[in-house]
N, CA, C and O atoms as a Maestro MAE file, in Angstrom:
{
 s_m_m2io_version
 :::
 2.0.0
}

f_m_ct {
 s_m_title
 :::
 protein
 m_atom[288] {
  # First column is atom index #
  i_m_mmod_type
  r_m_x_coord
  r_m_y_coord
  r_m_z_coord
  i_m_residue_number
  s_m_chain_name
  s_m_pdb_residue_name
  s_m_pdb_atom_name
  i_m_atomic_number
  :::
  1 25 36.581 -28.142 46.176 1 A "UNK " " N  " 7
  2 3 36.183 -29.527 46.088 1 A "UNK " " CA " 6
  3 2 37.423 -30.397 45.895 1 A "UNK " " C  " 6
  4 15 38.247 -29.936 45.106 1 A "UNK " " O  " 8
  5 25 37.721 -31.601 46.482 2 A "UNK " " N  " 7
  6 3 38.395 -32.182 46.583 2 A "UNK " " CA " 6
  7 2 38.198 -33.304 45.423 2 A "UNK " " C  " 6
  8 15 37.065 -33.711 45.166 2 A "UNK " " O  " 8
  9 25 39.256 -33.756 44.782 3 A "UNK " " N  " 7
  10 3 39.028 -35.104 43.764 3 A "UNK " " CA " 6
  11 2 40.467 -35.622 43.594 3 A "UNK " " C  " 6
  12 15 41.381 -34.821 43.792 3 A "UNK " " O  " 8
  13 25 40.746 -36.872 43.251 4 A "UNK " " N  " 7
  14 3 41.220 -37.948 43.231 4 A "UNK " " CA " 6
  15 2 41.607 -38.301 41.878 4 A "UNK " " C  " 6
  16 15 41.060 -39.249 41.316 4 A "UNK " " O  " 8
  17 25 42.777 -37.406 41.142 5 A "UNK " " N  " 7
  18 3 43.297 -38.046 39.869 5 A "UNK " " CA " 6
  19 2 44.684 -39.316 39.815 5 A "UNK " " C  " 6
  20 15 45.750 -39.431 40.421 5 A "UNK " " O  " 8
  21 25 44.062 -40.013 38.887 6 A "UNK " " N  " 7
  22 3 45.183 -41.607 38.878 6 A "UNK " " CA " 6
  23 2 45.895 -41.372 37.395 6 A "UNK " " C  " 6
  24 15 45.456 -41.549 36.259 6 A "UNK " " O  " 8
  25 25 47.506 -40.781 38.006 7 A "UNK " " N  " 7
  26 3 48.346 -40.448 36.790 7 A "UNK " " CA " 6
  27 2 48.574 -41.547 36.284 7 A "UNK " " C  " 6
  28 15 47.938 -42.446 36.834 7 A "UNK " " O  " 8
  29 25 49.590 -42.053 34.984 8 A "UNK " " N  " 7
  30 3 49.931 -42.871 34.447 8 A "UNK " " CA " 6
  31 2 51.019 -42.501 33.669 8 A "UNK " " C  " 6
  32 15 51.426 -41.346 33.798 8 A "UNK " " O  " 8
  33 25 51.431 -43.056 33.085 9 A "UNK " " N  " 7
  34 3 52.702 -42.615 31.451 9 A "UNK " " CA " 6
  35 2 51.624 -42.755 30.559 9 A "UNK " " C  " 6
  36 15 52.054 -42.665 29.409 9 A "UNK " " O  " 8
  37 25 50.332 -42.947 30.594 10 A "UNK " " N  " 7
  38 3 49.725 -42.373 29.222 10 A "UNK " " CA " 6
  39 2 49.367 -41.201 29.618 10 A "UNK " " C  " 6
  40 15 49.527 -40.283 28.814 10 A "UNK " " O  " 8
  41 25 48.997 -41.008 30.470 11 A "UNK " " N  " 7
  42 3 48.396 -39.308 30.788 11 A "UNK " " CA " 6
  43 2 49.159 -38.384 31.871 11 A "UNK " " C  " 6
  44 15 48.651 -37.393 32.395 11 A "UNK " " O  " 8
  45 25 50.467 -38.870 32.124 12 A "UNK " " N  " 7
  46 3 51.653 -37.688 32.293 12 A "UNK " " CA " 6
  47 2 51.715 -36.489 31.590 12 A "UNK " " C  " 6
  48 15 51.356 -35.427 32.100 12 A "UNK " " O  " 8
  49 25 51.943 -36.538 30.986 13 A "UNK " " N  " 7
  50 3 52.513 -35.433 29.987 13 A "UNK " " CA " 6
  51 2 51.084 -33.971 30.394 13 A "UNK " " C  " 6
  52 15 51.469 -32.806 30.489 13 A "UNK " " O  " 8
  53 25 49.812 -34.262 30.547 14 A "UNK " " N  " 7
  54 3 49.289 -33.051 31.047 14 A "UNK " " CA " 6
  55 2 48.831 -33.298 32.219 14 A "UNK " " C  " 6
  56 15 47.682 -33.003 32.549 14 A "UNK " " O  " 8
  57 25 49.953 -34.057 33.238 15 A "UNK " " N  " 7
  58 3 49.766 -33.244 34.428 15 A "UNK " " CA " 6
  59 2 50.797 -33.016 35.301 15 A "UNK " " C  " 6
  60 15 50.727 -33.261 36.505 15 A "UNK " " O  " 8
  61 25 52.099 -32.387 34.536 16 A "UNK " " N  " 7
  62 3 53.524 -32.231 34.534 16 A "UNK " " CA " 6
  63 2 53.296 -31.404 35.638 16 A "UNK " " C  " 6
  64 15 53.939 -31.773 36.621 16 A "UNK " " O  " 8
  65 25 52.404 -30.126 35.870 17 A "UNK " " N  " 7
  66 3 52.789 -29.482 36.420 17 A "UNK " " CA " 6
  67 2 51.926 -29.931 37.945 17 A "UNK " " C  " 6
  68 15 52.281 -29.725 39.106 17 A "UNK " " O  " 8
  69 25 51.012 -30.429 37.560 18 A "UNK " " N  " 7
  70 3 50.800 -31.028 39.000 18 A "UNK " " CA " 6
  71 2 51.872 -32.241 39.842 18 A "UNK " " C  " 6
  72 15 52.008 -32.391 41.056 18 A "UNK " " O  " 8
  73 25 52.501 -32.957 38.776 19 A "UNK " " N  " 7
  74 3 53.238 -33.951 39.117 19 A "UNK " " CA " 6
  75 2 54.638 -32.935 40.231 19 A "UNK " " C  " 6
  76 15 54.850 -33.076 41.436 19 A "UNK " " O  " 8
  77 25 55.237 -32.125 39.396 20 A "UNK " " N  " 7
  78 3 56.114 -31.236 40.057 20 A "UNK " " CA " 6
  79 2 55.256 -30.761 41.125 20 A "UNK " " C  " 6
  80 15 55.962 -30.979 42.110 20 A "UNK " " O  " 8
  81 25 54.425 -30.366 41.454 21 A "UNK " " N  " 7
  82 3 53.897 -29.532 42.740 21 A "UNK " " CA " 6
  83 2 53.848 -30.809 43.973 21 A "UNK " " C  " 6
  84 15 54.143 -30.671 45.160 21 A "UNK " " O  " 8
  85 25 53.328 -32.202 43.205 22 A "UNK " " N  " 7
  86 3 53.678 -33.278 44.045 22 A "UNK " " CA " 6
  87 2 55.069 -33.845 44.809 22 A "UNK " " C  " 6
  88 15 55.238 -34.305 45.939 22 A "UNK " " O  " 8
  89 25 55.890 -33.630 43.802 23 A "UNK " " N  " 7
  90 3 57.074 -33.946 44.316 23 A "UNK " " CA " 6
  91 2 57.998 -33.190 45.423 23 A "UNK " " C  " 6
  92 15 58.900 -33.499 46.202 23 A "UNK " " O  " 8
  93 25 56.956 -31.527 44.898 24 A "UNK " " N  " 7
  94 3 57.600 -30.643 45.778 24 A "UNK " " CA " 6
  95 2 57.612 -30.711 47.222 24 A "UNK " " C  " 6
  96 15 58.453 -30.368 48.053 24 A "UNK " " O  " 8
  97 25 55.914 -31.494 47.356 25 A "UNK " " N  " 7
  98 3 55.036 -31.661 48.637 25 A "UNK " " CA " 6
  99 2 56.158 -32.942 49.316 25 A "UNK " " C  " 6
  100 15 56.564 -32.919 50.478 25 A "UNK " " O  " 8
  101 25 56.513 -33.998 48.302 26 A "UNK " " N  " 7
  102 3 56.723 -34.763 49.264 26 A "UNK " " CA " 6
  103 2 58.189 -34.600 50.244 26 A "UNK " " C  " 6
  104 15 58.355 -34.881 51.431 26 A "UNK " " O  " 8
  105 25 59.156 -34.028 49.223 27 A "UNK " " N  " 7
  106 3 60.239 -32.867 49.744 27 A "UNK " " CA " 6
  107 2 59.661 -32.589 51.038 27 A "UNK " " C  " 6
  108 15 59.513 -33.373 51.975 27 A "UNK " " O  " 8
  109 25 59.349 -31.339 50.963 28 A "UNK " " N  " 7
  110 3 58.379 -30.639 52.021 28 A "UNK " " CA " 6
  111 2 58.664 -31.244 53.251 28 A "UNK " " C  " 6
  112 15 59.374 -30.855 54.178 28 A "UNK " " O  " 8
  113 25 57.812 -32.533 53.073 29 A "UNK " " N  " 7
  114 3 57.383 -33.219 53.986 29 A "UNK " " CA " 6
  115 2 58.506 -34.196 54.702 29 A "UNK " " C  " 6
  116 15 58.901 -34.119 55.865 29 A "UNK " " O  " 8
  117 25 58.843 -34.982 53.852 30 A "UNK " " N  " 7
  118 3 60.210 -36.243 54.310 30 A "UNK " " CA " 6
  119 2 61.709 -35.181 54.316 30 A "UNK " " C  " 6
  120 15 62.661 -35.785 54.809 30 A "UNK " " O  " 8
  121 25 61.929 -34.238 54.016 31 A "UNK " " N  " 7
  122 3 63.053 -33.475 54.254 31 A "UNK " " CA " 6
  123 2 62.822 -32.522 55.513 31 A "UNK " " C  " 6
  124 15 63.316 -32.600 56.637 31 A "UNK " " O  " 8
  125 25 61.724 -31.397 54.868 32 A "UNK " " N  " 7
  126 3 61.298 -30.243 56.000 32 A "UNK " " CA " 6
  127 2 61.147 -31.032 57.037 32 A "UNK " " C  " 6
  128 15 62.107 -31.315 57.754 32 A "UNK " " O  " 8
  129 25 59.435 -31.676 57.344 33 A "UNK " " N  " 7
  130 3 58.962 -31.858 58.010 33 A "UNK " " CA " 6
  131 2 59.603 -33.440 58.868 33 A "UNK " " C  " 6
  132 15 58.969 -33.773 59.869 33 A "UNK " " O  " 8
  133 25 60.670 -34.227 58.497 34 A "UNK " " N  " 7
  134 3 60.711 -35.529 58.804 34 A "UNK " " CA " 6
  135 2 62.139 -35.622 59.457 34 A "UNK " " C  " 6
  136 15 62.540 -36.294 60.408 34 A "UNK " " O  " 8
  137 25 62.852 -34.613 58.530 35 A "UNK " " N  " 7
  138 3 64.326 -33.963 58.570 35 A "UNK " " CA " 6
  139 2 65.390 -35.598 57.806 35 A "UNK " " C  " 6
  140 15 66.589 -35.866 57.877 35 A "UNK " " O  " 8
  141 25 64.496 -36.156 57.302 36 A "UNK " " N  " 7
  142 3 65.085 -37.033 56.386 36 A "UNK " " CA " 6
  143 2 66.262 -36.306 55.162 36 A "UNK " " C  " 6
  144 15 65.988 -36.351 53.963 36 A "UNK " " O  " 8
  145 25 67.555 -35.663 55.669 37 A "UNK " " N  " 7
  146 3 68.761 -34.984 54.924 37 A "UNK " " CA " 6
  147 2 69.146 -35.755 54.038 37 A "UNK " " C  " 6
  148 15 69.660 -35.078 53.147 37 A "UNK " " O  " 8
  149 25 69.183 -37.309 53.698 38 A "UNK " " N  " 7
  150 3 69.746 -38.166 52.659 38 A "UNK " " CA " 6
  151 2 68.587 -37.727 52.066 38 A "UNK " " C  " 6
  152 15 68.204 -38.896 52.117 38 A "UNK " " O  " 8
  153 25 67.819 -37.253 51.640 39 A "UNK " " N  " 7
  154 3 66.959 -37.338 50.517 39 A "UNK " " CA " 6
  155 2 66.840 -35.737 49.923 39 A "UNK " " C  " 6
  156 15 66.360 -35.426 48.833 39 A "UNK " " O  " 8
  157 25 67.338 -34.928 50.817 40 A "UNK " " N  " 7
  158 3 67.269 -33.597 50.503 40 A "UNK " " CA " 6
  159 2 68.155 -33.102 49.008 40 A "UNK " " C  " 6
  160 15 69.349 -33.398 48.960 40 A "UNK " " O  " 8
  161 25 67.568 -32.402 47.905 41 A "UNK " " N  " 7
  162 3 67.901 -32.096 46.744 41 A "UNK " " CA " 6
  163 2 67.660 -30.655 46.513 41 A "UNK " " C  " 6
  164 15 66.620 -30.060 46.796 41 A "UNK " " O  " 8
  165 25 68.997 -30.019 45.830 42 A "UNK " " N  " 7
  166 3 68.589 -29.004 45.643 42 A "UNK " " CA " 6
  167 2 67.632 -28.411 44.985 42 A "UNK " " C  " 6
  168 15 67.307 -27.265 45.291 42 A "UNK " " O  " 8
  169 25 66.933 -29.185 43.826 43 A "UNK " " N  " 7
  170 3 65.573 -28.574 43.490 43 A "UNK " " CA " 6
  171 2 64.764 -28.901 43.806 43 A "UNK " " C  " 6
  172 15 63.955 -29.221 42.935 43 A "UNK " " O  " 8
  173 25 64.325 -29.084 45.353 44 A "UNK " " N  " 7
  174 3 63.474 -28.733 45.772 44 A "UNK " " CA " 6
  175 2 62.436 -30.195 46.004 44 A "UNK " " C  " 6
  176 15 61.654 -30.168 46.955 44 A "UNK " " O  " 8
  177 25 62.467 -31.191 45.279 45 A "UNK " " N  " 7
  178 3 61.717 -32.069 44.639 45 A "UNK " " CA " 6
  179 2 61.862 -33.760 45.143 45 A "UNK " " C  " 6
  180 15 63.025 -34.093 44.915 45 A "UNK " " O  " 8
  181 25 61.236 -34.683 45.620 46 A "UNK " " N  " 7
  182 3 61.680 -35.903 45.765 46 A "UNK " " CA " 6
  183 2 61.343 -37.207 44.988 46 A "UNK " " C  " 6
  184 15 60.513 -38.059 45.305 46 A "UNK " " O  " 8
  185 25 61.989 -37.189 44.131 47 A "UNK " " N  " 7
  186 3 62.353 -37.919 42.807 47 A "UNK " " CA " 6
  187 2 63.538 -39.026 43.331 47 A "UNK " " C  " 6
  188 15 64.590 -38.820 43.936 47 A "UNK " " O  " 8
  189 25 62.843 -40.439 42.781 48 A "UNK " " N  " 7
  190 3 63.983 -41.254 42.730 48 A "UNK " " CA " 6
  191 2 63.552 -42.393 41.766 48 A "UNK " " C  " 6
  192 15 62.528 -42.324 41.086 48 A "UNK " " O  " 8
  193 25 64.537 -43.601 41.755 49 A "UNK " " N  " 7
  194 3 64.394 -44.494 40.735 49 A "UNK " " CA " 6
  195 2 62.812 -45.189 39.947 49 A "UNK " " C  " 6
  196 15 62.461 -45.601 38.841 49 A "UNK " " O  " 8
  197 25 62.032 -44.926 41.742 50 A "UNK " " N  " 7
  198 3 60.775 -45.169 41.055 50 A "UNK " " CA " 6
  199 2 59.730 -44.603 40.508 50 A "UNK " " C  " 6
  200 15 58.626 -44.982 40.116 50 A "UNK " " O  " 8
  201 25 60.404 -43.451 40.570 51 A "UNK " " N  " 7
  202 3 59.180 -42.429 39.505 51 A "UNK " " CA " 6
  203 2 59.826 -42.550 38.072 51 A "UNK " " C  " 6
  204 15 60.483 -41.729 37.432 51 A "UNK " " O  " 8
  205 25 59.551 -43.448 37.864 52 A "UNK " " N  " 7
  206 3 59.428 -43.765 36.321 52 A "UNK " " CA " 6
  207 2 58.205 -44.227 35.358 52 A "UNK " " C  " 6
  208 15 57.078 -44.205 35.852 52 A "UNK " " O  " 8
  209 25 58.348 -44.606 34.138 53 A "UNK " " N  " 7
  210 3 57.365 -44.968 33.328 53 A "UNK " " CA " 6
  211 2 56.383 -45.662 34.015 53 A "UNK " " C  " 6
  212 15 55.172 -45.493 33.872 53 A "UNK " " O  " 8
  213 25 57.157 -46.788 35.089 54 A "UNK " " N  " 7
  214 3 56.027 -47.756 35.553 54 A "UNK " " CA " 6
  215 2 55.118 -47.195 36.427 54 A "UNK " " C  " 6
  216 15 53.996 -47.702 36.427 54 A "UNK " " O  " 8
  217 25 55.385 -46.037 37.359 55 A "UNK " " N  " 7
  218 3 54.545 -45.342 38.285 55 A "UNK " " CA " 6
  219 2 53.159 -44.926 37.898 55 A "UNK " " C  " 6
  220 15 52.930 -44.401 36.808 55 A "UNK " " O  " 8
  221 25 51.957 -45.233 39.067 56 A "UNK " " N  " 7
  222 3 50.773 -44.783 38.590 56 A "UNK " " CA " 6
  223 2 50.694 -44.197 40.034 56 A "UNK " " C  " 6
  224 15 51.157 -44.766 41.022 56 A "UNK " " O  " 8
  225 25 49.807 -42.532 40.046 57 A "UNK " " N  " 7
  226 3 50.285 -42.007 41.129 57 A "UNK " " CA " 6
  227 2 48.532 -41.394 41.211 57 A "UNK " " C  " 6
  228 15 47.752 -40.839 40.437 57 A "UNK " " O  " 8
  229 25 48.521 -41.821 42.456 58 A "UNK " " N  " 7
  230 3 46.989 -40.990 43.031 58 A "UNK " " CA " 6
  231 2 47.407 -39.743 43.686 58 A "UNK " " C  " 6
  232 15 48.207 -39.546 44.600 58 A "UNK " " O  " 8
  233 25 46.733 -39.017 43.057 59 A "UNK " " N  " 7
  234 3 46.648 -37.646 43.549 59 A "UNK " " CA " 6
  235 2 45.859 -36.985 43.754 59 A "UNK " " C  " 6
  236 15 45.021 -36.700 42.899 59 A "UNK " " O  " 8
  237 25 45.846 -36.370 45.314 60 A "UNK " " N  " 7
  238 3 44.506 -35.600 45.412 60 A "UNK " " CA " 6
  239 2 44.545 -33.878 45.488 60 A "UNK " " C  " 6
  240 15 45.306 -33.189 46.167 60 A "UNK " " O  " 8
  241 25 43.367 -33.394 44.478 61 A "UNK " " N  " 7
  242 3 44.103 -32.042 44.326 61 A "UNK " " CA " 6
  243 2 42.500 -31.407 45.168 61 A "UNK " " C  " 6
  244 15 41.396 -31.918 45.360 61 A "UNK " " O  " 8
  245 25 42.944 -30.436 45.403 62 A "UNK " " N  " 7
  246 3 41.804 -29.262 46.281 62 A "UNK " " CA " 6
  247 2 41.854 -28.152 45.555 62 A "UNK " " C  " 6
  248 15 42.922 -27.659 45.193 62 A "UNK " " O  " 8
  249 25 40.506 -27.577 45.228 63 A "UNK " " N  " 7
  250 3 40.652 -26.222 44.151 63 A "UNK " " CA " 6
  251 2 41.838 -26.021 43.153 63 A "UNK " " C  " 6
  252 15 42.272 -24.924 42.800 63 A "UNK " " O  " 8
  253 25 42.302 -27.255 42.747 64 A "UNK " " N  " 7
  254 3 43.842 -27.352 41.972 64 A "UNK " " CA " 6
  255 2 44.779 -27.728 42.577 64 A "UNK " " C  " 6
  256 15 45.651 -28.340 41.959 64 A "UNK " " O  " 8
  257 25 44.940 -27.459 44.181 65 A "UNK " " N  " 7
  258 3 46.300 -27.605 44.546 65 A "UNK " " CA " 6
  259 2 46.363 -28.936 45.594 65 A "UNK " " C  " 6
  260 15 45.538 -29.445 46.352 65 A "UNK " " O  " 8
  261 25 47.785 -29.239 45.237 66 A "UNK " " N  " 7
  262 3 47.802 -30.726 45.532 66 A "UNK " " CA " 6
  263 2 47.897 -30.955 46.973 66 A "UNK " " C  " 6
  264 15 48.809 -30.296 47.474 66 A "UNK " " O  " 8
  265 25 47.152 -31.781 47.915 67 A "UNK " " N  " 7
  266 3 47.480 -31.805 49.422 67 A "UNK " " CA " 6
  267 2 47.389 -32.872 49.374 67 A "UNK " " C  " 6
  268 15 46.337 -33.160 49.945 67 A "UNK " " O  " 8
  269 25 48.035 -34.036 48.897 68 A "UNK " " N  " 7
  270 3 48.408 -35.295 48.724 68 A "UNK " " CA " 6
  271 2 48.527 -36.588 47.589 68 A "UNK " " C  " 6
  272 15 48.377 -36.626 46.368 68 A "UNK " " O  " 8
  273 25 48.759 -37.279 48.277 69 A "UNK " " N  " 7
  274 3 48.961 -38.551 46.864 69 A "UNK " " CA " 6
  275 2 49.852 -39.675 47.175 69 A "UNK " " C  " 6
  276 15 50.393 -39.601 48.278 69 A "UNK " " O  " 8
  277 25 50.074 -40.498 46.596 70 A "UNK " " N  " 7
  278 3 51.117 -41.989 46.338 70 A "UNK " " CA " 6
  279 2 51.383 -42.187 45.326 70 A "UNK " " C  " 6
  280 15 50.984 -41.680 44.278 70 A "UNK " " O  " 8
  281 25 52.393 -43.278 45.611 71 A "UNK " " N  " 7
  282 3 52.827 -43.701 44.257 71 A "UNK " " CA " 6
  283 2 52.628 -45.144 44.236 71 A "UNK " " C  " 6
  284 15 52.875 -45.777 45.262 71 A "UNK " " O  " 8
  285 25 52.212 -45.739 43.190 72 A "UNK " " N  " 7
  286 3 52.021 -47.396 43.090 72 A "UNK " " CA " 6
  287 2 53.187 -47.966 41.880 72 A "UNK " " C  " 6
  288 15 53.258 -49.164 41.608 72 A "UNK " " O  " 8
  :::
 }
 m_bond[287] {
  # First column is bond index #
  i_m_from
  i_m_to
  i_m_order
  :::
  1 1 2 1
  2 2 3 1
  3 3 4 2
  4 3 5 1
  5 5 6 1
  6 6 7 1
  7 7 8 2
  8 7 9 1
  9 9 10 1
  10 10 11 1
  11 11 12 2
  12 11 13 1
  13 13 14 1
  14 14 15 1
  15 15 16 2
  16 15 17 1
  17 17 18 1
  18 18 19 1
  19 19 20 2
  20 19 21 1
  21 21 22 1
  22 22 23 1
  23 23 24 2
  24 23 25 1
  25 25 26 1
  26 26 27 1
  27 27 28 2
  28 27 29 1
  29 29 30 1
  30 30 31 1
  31 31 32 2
  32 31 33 1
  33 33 34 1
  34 34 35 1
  35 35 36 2
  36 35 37 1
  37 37 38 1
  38 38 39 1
  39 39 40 2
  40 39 41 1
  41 41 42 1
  42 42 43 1
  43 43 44 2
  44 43 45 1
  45 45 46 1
  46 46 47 1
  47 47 48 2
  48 47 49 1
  49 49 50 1
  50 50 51 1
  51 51 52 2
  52 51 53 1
  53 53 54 1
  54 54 55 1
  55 55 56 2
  56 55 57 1
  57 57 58 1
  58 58 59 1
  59 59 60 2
  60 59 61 1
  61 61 62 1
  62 62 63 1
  63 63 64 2
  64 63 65 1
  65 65 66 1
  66 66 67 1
  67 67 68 2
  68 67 69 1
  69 69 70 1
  70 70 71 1
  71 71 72 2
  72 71 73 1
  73 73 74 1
  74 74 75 1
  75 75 76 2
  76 75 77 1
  77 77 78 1
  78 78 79 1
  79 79 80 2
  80 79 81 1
  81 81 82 1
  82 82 83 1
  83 83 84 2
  84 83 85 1
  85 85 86 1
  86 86 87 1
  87 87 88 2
  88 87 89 1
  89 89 90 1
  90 90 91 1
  91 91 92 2
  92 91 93 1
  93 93 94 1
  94 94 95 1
  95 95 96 2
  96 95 97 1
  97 97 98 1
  98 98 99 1
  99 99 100 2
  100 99 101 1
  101 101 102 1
  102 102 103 1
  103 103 104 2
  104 103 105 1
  105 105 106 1
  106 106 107 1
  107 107 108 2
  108 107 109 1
  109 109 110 1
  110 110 111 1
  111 111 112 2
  112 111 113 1
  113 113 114 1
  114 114 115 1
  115 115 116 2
  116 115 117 1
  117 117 118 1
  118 118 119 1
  119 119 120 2
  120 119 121 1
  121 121 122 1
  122 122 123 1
  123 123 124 2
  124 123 125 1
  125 125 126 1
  126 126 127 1
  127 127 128 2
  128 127 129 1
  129 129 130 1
  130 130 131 1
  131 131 132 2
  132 131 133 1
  133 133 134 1
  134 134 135 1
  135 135 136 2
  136 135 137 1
  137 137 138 1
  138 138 139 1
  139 139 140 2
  140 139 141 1
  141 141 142 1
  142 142 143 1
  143 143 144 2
  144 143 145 1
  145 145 146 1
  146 146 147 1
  147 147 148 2
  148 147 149 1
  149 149 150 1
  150 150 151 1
  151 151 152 2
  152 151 153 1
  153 153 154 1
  154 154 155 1
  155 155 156 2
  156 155 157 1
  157 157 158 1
  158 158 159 1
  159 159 160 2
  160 159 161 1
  161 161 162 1
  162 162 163 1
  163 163 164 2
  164 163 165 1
  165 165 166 1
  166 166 167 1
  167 167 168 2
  168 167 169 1
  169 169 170 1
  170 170 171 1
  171 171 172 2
  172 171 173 1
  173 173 174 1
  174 174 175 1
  175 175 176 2
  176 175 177 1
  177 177 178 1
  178 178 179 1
  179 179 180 2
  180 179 181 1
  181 181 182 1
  182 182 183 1
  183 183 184 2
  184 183 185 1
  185 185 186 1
  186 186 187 1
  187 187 188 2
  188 187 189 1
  189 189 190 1
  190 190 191 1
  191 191 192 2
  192 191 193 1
  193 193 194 1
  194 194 195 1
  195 195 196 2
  196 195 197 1
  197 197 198 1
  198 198 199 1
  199 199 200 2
  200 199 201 1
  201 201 202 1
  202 202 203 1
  203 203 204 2
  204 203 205 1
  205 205 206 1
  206 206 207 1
  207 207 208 2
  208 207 209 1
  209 209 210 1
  210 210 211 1
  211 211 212 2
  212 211 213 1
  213 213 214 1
  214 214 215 1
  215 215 216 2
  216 215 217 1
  217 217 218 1
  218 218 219 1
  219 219 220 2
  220 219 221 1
  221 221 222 1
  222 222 223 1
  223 223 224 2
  224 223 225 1
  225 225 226 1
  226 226 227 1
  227 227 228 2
  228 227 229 1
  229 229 230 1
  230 230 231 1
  231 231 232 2
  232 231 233 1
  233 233 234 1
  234 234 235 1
  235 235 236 2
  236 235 237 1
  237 237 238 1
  238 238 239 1
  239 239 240 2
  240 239 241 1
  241 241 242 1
  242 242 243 1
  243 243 244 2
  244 243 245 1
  245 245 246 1
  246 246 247 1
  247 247 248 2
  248 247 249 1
  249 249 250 1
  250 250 251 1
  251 251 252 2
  252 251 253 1
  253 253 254 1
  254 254 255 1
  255 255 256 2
  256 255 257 1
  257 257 258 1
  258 258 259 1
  259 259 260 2
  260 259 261 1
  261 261 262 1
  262 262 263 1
  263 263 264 2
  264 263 265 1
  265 265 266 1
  266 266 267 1
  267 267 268 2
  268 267 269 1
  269 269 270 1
  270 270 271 1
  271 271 272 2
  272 271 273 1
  273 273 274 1
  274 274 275 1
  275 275 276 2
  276 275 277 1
  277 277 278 1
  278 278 279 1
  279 279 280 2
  280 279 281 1
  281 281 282 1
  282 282 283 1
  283 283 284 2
  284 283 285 1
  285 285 286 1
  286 286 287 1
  287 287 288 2
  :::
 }
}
C-alpha cells in the first residue's frame, strides 16, 4: 500500500532513516539516471543547502520503501 508522509523538523528525527533512503533515491536519479556529475557525492546521497530545518518533505513510501517525494 502506498501512503504519503509530510516530514518536518518536528518529526525528523523518526524518519532519519527514511529521509537517508530518500536522498539516496534522489542521487540515483539526478546523478545515475540524469548523469548530472556536479552533484555527484561520495556518499551516495543528494543533500544541499536546502535540506535544512526549514524543509518539509512529502514522501511517498510503498510497503516501507521510498519510490518518491519533494521537498518544499
Amino acid at each position: 500500500m502506498t501512503s504519503i508522509h509530510v516530514i518536518t523538523d518536528e518529526n525528523k528525527d523518526a524518519y532519519e532513516a527514511i529521509l537517508d533512503e530518500y536522498f539516496r533515491l534522489r542521487h540515483e536519479i539526478f546523478v545515475g539516471e540524469r548523469g548530472w556529475r556536479d552533484l555527484e557525492r561520495p556518499d551516495g546521497r543528494d543533500v544541499d543547502a536546502y535540506d535544512n530545518d526549514q524543509a518539509t518533505y512529502l514522501v511517498a513510501l510503498d510497503n516501507g520503501r521510498v519510490i518518491g517525494g519533494l521537498r518544499l
